[in-house]
N, CA, C and O atoms as a DFTB+ gen file, in Angstrom:
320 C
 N C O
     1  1     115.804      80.231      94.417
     2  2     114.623      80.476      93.618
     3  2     114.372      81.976      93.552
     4  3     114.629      82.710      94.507
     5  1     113.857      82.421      92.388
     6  2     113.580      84.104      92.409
     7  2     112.416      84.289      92.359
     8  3     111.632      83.801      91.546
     9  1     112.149      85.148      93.387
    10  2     110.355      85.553      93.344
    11  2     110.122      86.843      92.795
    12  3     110.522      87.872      93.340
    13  1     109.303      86.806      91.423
    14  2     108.827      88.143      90.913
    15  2     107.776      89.017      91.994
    16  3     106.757      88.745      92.628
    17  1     108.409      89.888      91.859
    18  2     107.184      90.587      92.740
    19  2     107.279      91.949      92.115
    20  3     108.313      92.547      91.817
    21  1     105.886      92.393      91.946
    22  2     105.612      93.911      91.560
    23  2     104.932      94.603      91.975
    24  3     104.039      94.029      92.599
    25  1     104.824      96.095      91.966
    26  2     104.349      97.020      92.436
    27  2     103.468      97.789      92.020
    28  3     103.766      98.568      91.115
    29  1     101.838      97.780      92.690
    30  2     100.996      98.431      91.531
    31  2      99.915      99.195      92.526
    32  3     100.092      99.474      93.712
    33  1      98.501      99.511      91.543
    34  2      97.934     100.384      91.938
    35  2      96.061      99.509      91.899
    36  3      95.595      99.265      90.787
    37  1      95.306      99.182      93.048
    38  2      94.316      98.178      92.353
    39  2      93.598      99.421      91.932
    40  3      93.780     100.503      92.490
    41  1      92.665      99.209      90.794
    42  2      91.941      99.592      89.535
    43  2      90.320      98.872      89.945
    44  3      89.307      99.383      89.468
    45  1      90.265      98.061      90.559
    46  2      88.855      97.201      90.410
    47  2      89.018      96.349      91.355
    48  3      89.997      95.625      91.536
    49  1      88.002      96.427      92.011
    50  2      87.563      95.207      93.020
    51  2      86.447      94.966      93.397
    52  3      85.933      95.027      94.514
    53  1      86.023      94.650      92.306
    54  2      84.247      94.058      91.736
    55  2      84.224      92.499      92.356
    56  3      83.255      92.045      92.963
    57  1      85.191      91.924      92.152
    58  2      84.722      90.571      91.671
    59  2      85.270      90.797      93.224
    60  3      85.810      91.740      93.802
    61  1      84.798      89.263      93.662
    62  2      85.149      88.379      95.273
    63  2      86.245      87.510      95.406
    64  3      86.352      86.319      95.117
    65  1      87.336      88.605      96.073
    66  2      88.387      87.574      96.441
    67  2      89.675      88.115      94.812
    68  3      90.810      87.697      94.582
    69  1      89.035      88.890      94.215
    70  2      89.975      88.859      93.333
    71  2      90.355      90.306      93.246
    72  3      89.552      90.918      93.949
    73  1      91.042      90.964      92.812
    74  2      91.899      92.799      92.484
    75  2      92.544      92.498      91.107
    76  3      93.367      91.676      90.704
    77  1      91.727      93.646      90.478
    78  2      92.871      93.420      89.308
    79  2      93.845      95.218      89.704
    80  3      93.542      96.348      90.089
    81  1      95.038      94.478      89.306
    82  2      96.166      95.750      90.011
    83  2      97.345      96.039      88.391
    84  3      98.068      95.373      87.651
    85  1      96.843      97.584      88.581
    86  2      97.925      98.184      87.453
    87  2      99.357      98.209      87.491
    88  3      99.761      98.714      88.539
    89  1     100.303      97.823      86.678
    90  2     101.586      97.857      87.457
    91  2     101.738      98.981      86.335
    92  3     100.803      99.059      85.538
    93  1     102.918      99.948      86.166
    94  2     103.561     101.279      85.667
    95  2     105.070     100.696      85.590
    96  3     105.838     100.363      86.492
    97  1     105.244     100.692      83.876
    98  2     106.317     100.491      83.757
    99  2     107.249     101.828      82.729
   100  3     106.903     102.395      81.692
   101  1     108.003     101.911      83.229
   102  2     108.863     103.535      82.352
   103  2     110.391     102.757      81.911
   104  3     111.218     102.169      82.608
   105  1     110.336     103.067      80.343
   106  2     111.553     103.052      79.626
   107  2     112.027     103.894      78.511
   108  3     111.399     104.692      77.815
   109  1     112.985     103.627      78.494
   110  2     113.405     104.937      77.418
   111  2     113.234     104.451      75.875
   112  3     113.795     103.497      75.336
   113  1     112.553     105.122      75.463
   114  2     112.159     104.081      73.845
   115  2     113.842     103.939      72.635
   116  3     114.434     104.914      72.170
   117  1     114.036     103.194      72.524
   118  2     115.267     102.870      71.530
   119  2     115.955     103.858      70.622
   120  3     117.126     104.227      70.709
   121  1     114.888     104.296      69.580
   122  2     115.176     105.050      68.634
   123  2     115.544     106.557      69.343
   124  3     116.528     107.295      69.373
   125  1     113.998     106.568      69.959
   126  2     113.795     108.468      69.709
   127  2     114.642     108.795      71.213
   128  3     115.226     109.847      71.470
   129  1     114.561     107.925      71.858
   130  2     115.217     108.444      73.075
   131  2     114.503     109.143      74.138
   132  3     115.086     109.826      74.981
   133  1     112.664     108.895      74.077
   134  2     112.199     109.392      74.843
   135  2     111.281     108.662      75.663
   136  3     110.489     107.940      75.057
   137  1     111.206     108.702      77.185
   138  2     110.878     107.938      77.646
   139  2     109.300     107.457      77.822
   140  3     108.499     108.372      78.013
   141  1     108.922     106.474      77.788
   142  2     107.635     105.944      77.502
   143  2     107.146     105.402      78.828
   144  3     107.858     104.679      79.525
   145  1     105.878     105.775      79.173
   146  2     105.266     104.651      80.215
   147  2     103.981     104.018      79.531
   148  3     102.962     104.376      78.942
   149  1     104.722     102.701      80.016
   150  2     103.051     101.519      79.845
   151  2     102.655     100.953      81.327
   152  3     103.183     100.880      82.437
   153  1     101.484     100.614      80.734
   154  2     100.874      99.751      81.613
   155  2     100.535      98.393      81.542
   156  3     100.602      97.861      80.434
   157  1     100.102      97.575      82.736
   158  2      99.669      96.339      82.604
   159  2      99.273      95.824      83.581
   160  3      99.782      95.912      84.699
   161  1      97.975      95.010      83.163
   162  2      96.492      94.573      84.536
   163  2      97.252      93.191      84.263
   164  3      97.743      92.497      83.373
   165  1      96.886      93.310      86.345
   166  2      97.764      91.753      86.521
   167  2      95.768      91.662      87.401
   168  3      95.155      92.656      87.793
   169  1      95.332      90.443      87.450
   170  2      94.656      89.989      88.150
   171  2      95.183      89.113      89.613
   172  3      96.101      88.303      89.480
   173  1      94.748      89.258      90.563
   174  2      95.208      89.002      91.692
   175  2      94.683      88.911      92.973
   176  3      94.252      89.940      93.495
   177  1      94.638      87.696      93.659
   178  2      94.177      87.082      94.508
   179  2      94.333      87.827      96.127
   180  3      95.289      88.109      96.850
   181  1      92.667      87.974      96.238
   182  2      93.172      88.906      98.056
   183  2      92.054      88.077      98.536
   184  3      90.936      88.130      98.025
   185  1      92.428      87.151      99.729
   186  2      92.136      86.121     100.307
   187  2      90.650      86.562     101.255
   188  3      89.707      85.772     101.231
   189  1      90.548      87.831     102.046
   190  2      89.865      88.542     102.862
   191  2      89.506      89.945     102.214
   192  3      89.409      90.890     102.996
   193  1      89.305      90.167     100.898
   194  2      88.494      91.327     100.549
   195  2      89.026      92.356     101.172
   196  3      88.257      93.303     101.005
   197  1      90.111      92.734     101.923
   198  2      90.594      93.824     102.550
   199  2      91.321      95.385     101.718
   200  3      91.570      96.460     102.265
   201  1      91.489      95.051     100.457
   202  2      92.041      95.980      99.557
   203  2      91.292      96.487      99.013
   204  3      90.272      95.830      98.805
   205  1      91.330      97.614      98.584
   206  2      90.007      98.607      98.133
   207  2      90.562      99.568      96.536
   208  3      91.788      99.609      96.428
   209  1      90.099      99.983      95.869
   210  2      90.319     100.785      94.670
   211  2      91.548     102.357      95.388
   212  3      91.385     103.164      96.303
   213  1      92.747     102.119      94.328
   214  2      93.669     103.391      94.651
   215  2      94.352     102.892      95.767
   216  3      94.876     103.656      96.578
   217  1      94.388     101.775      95.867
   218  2      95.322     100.697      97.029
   219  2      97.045     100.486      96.544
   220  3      97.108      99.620      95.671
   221  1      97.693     100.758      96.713
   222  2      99.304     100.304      96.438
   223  2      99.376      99.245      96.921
   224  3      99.083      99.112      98.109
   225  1      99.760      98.235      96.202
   226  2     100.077      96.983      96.912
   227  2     101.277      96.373      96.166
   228  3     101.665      96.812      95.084
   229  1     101.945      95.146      96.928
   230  2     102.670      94.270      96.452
   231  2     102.297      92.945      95.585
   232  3     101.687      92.032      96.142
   233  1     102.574      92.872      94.569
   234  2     101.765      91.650      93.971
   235  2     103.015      90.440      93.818
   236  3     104.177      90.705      93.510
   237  1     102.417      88.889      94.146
   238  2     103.935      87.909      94.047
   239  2     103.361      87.046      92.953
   240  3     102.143      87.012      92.777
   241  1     104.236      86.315      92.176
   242  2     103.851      85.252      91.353
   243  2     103.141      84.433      92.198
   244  3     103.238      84.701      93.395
   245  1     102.120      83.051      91.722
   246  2     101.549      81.734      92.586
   247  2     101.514      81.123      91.399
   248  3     101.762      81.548      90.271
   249  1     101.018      79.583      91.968
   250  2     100.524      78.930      90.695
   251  2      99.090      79.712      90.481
   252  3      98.461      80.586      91.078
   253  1      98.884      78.729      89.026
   254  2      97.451      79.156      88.673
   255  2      96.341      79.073      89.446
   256  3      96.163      77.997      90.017
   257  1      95.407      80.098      89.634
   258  2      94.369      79.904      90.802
   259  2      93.151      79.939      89.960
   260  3      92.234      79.259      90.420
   261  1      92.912      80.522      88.898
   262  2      92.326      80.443      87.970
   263  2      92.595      80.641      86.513
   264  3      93.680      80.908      85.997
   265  1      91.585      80.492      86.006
   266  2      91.507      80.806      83.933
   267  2      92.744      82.419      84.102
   268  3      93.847      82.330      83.563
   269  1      92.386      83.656      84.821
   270  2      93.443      84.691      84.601
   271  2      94.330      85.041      85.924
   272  3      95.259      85.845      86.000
   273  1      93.763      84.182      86.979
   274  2      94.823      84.568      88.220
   275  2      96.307      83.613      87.939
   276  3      96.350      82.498      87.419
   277  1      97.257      84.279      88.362
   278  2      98.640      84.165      88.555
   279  2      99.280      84.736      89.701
   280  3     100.382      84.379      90.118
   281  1      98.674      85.494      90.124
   282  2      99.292      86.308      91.046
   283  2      98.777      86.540      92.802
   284  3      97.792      85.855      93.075
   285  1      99.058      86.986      93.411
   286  2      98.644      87.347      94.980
   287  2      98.819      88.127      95.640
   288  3     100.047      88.192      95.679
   289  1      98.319      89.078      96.455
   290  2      98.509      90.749      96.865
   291  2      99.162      89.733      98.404
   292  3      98.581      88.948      99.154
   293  1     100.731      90.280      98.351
   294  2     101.441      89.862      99.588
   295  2     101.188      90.991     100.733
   296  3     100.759      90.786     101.868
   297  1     101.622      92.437     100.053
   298  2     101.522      93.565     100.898
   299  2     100.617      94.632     100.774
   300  3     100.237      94.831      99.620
   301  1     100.137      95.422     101.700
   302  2      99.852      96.842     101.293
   303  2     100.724      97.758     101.778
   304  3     101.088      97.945     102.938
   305  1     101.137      98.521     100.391
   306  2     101.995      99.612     100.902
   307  2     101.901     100.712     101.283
   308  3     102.680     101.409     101.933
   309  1     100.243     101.033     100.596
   310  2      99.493     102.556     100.785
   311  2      98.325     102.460     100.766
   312  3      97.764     102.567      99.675
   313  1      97.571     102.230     101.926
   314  2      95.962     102.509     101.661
   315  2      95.462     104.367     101.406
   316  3      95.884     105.474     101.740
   317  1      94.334     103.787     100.619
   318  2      93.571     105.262     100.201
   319  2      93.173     106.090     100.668
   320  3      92.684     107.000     100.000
């Protein structure tokens, strides 16, 4: 089985029990040949409120936990 897991930055941790976390993605655009970064808010489940804003963490796929959760903060890689 393959487990997605990504690497991001939390942005918000308003709500209880939940992080929404930025992941940074860089590619080289097709045509022009120059490289582009995007972004994208994953919402994500932290069981004990322990992660805080400017947090690096590990995020893993889950089932659905709610209407926008998919996901779950496995690690921290860098507190603030």
């Amino acid at each position: 089985m393959v487990w997605v897991t990504k690497i991001g930055e939390i942005i918000s941790d308003k709500m209880n029990k939940t992080r929404v976390v930025r992941v940074e993605r860089i590619f080289q655009h097709p045509k022009y040949k120059k490289m582009v970064r995007k972004y994208k808010k994953y919402y994500a489940h932290d069981e004990n409120n322990v992660t805080k804003v400017g947090d690096i963490v590990k995020i893993s796929l889950t089932r659905p936990l709610s209407k926008l959760k998919r996901w779950k903060i496995v690690e921290i890689i860098k507190k603030k």
